[in-house]
C-alpha positions as CSV (number, residue, x, y, z in Angstrom):
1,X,36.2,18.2,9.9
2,X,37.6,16.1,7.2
3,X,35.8,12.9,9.1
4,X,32.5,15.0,9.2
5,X,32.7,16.2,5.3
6,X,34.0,12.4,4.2
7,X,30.5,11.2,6.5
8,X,28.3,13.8,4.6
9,X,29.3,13.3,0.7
10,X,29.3,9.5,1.4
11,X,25.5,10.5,2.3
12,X,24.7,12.7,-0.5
13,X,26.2,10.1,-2.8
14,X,23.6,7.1,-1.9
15,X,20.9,9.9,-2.1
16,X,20.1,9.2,-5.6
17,X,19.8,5.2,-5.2
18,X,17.6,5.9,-1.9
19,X,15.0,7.9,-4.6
20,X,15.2,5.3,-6.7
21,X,14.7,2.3,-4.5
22,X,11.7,4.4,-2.4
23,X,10.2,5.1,-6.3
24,X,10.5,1.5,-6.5
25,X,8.8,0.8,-3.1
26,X,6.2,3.2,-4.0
27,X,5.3,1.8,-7.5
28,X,5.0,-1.1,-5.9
29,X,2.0,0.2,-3.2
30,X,0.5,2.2,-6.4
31,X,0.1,-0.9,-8.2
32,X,-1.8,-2.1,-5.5
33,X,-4.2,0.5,-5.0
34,X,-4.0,1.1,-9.1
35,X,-5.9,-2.3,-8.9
36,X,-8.5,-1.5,-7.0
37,X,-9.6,1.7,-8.7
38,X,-10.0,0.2,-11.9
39,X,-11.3,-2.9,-10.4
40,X,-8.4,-5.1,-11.9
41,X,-7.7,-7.5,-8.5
42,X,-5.5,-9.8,-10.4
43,X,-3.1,-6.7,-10.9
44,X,-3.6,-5.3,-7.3
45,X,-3.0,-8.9,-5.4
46,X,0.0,-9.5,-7.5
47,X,1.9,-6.5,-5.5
48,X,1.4,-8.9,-2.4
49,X,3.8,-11.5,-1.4
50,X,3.2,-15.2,0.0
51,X,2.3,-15.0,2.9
52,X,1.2,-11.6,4.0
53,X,-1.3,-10.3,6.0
54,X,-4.1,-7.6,6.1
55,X,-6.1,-5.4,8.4
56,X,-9.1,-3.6,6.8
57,X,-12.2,-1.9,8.4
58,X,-15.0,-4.3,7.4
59,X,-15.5,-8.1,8.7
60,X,-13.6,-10.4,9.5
61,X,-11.1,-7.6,9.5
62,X,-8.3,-9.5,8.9
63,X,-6.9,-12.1,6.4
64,X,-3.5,-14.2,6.5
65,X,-1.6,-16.9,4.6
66,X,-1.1,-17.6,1.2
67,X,-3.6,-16.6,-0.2
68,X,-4.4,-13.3,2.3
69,X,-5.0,-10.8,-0.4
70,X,-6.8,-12.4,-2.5
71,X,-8.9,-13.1,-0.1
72,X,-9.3,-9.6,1.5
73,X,-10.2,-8.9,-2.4
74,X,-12.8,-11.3,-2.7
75,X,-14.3,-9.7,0.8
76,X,-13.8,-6.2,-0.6
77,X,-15.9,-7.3,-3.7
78,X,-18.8,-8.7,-1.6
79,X,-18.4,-6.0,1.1
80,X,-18.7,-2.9,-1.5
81,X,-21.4,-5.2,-3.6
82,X,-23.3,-5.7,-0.3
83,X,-23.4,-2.2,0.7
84,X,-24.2,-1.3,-2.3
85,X,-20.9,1.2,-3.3
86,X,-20.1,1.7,-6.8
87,X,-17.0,4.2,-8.3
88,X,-14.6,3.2,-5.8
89,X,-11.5,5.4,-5.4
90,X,-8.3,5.3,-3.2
91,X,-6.2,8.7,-3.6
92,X,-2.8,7.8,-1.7
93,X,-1.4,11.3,-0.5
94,X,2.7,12.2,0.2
95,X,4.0,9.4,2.3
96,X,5.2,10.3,5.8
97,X,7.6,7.3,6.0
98,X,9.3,5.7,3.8
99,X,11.7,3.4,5.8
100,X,14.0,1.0,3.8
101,X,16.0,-1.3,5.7
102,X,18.3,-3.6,3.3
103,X,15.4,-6.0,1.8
104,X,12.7,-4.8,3.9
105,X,10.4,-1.4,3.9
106,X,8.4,0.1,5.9
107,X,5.6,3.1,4.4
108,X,3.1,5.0,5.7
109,X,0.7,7.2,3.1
110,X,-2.3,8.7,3.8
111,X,-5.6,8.3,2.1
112,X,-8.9,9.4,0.8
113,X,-11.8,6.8,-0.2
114,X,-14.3,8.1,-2.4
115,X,-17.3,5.8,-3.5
116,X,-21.0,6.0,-4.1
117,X,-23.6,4.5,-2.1
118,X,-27.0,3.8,-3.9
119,X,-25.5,6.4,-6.8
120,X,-25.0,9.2,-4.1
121,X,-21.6,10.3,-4.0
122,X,-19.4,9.3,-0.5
123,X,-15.9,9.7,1.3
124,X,-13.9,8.6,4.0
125,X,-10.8,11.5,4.0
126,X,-7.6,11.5,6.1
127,X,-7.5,7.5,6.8
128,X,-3.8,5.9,6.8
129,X,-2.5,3.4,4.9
130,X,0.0,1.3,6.4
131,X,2.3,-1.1,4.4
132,X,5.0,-3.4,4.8
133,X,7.1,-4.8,1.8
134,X,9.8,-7.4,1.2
135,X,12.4,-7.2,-2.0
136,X,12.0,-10.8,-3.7
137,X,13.5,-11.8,-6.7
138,X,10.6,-10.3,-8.5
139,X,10.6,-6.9,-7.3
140,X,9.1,-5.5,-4.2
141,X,6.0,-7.2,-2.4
142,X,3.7,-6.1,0.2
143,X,3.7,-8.6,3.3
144,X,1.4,-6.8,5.3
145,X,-0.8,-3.7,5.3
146,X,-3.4,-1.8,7.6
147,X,-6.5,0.8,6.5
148,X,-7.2,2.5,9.9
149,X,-10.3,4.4,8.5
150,X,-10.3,8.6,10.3
């Protein structure tokens, strides 16, 4: 009993740094899709790390390297342009996981894409967005991340 109670308050005690650290993870994906909403790419590709590597629903459908999402932006950009979507909006909902392993995380959020095409108003709802992040120096970075459109 002792054991079991000893086990239980050790968890409860390195509940409030587990918040913290997920909070951290999180600000981490917001600040990436903060980017794109207000169209301020700079901001959203530095969230990602170097290398990392993305999946996304519109050609060539993935990017890696150095330099992967900045280049996924620049295909966003031209993508959206070409299609001719304007107002742009990713609304992340509750995460489902939120899996921190030492320097390494693991989340999966799902999310809404709201847009306009040719001024008439346009979604995508219930799509998932899956991320994978790396503590640096610098904070948390996302490695590698996946829009599997609903």
């Amino acid at each position: 009993m002792r054991v079991v109670l000893f086990v239980l308050a050790s968890i409860l005690a390195m509940a409030p740094a587990a918040a913290a650290e997920s909070g951290n993870v999180m600000a981490t994906v917001h600040q990436f899709i903060d980017g794109i909403n207000s169209g301020n790419m700079k901001s959203a590709v530095a969230a990602c790390a170097s290398p990392a590597s993305v999946i996304d629903d519109f050609p060539p459908h993935e990017w890696q390297g150095a330099t992967a999402c900045a280049d996924w932006a620049k295909g966003f950009q031209a993508a959206v342009k070409d299609a001719g979507y304007t107002d742009n909006v990713v609304t992340l909902g509750k995460p489902t996981h939120i899996d921190i392993t030492g320097d390494r995380a693991y989340v999966v959020v799902s999310a809404n894409y709201r847009y306009k095409v040719h001024g008439k108003q346009a979604a995508e709802y219930g799509s998932i967005f899956t991320v994978a992040l790396h503590k640096l120096p610098a904070g948390w970075r996302i490695t590698g991340w996946a829009w599997a459109k609903h």
